[in-house]
C-alpha angles and dihedrals in degrees: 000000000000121000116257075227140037118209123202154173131347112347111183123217093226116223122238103239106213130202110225090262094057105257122118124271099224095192101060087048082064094048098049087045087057102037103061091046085058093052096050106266113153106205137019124199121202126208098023117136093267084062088051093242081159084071100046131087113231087263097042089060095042089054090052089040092057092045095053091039090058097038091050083049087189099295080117129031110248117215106191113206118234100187117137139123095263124069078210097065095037086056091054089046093048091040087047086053103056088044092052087054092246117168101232143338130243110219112194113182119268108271128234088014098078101194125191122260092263099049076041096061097043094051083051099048087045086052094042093047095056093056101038086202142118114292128217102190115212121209120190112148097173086066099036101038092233140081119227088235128188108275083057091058093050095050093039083048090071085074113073085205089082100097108154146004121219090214106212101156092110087222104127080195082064092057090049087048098043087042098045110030103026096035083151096069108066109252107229124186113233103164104079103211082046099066096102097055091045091052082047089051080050096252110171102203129038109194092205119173088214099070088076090082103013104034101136077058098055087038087056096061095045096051085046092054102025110031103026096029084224104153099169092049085039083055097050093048091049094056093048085059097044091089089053093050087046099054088041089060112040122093103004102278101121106133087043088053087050099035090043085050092057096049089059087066097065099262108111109227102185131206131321117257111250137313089035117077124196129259126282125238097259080058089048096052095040091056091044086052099043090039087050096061093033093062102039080048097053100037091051086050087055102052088057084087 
């Protein structure tokens, strides 16, 4: 059966730029809209984690959603991310969604309830339902609490919108059991120092944080894996990307590294909204570092030809 959407290639989780009052600064969310475009992404999703959707209100998150919406004006897909507590406010955001025009949707599970597969399922379908759109599922069980097991994916599977599934579990056992048994639903790497594994699985789209402030890098693998089917090339540039996933995941501070990244480019991303507090300067030094030899490594591995 073939997707009602394909998804494919690098979609960013955009980060959410903050004046230091708190409010959004609306003009470094352009220009980091622009410009990833500009450097080759495919996709952007807005109001993913990444994005700290667990520190926005509903509205809040609508109100980011539209901008980016109209500053993207179709040249990349947007998937808006309906993830919260309540069934109520996933179905505004999914229903928001159809009515801006957005492409799909990502649908994570709700997170502290822990329902079953089955209360799972019907919280996705309701959700799904209200959006009619193309759905990116989005399974991380180390944040929610569940595992979109399989009876999920069987019931989920009724509806042709599920499109995709953005695979975080960190279980390699997961990618031979999406790729082999549920080949109808995308498989999407969402486990960063697993994308080589997933392009070898045979996975189209990789949703990578990292890809706010090195996109032409993670572009690079997947056109090395995906596009070239240059899997030595797709390893070297994978090891030239492992310090970076290193220093992304130690330590939880995931969002400053990105958002600290970001600002190195020139866009000032400002600080997280509470309880998160920014790097220190040991962690600055330590991205710059690591961002320095990743780059000069990468670019000299594309001008190989």
């Amino acid at each position: 059966m073939t997707p009602l959407f394909q998804f494919q290639g690098i979609y960013t989780p955009v980060v959410t730029p903050y004046h230091a009052d708190g409010s959004v600064n609306w003009e470094a969310l352009a220009d980091v809209i622009e410009f990833l475009i500009e450097k080759g992404v495919h996709g952007m999703i807005s109001g993913g984690s990444t994005g700290e959707n667990y520190a926005q209100t509903v509205p809040a998150r609508l109100e980011l959603a539209r901008f980016t919406n109209d500053r993207i004006a179709g040249r990349v897909p947007l998937v808006v991310g309906t993830g919260t507590m309540l069934t109520a406010d996933s179905i505004s955001l999914a229903s928001a969604a159809r009515d801006m025009g957005a492409d799909a949707i990502l649908l994570a599970s709700p997170p502290y309830a822990v329902p079953t597969d089955r209360e799972n399922a019907l919280n996705a379908l309701a959700i799904d339902k209200a959006a009619d759109l193309p759905v990116m599922l989005y399974n991380y069980p180390h944040r929610t609490g569940t595992m979109m097991g399989e009876e999920f994916l069987d019931r989920v599977g009724r509806s042709r919108n599920f499109c995709g599934i953005k695979e975080s579990s960190g279980d390699i056992n997961r990618v031979h059991l999406l790729a082999r048994d549920y080949p109808h639903i995308q498989l999407g790497c969402g486990m960063d120092d697993q994308a080589l594994e997933f392009f070898a699985w045979g996975a189209p789209f990789w949703v990578c944080g990292g890809s706010n402030f090195l996109p032409e890098e993670h572009v690079a693998l997947y056109e090395a894996c995906m596009v070239e089917g240059n899997f030595d090339k797709g390893r070297r540039i994978m090891s030239a990307l492992m310090p970076l996933m290193r220093v992304l995941e130690q330590g939880g501070k995931f969002i400053q590294t990105i958002k600290h990244g970001v600002t190195m480019n020139g866009i000032p991303a400002g600080a997280m909204r509470a309880p998160l507090k920014g790097l220190n300067k040991d962690d600055k030094r330590a991205l710059e570092q690591v961002t320095r030899v990743l780059k000069t490594t990468i670019a000299a591995i594309r001008a190989e030809g």
